[in-house]
C-alpha positions in Angstrom: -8.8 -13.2 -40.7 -7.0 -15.9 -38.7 -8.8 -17.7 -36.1 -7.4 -16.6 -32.5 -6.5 -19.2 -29.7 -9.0 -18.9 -26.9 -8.2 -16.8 -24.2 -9.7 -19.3 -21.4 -8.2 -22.8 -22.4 -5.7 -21.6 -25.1 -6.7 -24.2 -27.5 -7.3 -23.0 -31.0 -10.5 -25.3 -31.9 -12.6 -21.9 -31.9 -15.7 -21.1 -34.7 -16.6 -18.2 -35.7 -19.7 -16.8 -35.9 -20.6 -13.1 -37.0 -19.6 -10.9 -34.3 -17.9 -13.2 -31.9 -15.7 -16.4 -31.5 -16.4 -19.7 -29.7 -14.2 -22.3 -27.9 -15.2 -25.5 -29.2 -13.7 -26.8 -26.6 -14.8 -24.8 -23.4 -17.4 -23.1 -24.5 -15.6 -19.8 -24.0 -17.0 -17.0 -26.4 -15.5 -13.5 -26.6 -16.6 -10.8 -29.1 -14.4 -10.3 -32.7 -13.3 -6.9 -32.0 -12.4 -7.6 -28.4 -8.7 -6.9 -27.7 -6.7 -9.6 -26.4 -6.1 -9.4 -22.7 -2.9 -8.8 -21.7 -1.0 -10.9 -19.5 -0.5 -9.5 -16.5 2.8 -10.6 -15.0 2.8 -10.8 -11.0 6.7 -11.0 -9.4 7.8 -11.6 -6.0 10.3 -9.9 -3.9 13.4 -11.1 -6.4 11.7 -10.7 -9.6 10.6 -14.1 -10.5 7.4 -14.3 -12.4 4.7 -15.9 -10.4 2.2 -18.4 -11.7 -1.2 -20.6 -10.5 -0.7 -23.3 -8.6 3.1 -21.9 -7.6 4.5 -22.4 -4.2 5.9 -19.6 -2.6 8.0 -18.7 1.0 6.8 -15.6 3.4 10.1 -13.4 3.0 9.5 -11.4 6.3 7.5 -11.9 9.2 3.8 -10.1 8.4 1.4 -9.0 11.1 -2.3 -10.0 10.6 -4.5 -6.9 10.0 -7.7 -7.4 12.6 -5.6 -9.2 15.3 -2.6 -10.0 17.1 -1.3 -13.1 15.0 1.6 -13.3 12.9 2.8 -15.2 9.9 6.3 -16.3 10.0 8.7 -15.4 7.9 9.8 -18.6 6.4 6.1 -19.9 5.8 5.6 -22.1 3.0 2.5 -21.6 1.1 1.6 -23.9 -1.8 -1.2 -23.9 -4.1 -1.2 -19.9 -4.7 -3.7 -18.1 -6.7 -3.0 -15.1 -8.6 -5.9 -12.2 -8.6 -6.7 -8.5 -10.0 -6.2 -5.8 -7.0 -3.7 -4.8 -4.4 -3.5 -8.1 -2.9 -2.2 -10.2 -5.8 -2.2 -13.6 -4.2 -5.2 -15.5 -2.8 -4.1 -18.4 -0.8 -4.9 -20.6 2.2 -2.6 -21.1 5.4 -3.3 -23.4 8.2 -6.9 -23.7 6.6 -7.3 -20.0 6.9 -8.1 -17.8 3.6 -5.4 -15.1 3.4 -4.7 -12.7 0.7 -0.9 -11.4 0.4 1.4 -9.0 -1.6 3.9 -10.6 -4.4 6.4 -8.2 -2.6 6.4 -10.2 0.7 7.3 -13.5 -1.0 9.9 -15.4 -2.7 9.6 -18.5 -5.6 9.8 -21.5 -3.8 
């Protein structure tokens, strides 16, 4: 059996031990018959895989659930964070936590 990469840091320094593997790196241990996660590809509006850390543009203006405020279309939003659920991006702007759809924004 080949030893897998590890699915935290992606390094491939790993040990195995009888019923699971170990980053040697990170620390990271998953189990031996664990299926490897899949990655799970996040687009915006034009089809451009997103990534961590990416910097993307508000595509349309978006009303704020829980008040009157709107976000611009045209807002630049760096730093992004991709997450599991039906918001796929965690993000901050003006200082304020906001989570927003990969379908309201463009690659910027």
């Amino acid at each position: 059996m080949t030893k897998p990469a590890c699915p935290a840091c992606t390094l491939e320094d790993v040990l195995s031990h009888a019923d699971r593997w170990e980053c040697a790196t990170c620390g990271h241990e998953w189990a031996k018959d664990a299926a490897p996660e899949a990655a799970r590809a996040v687009k915006d509006a034009h089809g451009n895989p997103l990534a961590d850390g990416d910097t993307v543009v508000l595509i349309q203006d978006l009303k704020l659930r829980g008040g009157s405020g709107v976000l611009k279309g045209g807002t630049k939003v760096k730093n992004i964070r991709l997450v599991a659920g039906d918001h796929e991006i965690d993000c901050k702007i003006d200082g304020s936590p906001m989570a927003l759809k990969a379908c309201f924004v463009k690659k910027g």
